[in-house]
C-alpha positions in Angstrom: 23.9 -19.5 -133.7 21.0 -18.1 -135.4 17.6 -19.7 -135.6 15.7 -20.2 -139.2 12.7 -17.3 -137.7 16.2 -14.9 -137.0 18.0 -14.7 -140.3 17.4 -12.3 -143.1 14.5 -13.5 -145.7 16.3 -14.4 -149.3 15.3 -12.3 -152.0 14.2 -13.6 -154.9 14.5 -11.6 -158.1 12.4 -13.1 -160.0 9.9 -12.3 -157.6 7.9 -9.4 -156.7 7.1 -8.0 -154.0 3.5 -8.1 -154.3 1.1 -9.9 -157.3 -2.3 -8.5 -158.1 -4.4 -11.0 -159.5 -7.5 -10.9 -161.7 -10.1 -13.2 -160.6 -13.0 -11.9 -162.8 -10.9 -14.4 -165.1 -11.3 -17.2 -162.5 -12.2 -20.9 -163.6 -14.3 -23.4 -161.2 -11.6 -26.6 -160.7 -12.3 -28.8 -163.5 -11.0 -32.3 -160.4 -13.1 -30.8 -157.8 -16.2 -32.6 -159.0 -14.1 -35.9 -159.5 -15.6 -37.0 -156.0 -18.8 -39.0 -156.0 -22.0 -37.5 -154.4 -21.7 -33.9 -152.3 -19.8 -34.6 -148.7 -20.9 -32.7 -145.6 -18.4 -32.0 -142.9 -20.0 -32.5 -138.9 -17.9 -31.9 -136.0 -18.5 -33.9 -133.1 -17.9 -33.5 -129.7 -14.8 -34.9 -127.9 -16.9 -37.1 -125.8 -18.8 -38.4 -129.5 -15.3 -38.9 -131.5 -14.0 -41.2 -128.9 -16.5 -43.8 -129.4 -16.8 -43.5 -133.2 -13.3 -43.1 -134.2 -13.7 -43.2 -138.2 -16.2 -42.0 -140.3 -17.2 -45.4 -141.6 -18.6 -46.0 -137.8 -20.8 -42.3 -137.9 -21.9 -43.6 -141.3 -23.3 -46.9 -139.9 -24.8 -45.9 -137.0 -26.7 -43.2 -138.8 -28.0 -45.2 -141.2 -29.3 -47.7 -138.5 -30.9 -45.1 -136.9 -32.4 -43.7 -140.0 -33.9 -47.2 -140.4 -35.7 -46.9 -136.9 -37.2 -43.8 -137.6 -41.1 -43.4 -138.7 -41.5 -42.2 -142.6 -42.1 -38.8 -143.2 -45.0 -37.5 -145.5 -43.4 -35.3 -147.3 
């Protein structure tokens, strides 16, 4: 029996075999900016992600610790 990986690809005729496309006509998402305030990805170290298992948890530790901390002047 032949696995999946073994057997010949199907060709598709309405498809070629390569596509060159144009992105000097490229538009910015018009739904990427449907999220609310910019979002900044941290990845934590094993030993950190086992203890705060969702990112509501980061989120409230951090801001208890930003309320500990002096003002800055700037």
């Amino acid at each position: 029996m032949k696995r999946a990986s073994d057997a010949e690809p199907k060709s598709d005729p309405d498809m070629l075999p390569e596509y060159h496309f144009d992105y000097s006509k490229a538009r910015p998402n018009r739904f990427a900016s449907g999220k609310e305030g910019a979002r900044v990805v941290v990845v934590l170290d094993p030993d950190i992600a086992e203890v705060f298992t969702t990112p509501q948890s980061v989120n409230t530790v951090l801001r208890a610790l930003i309320t500990t901390m002096p003002k800055s002047g700037k």
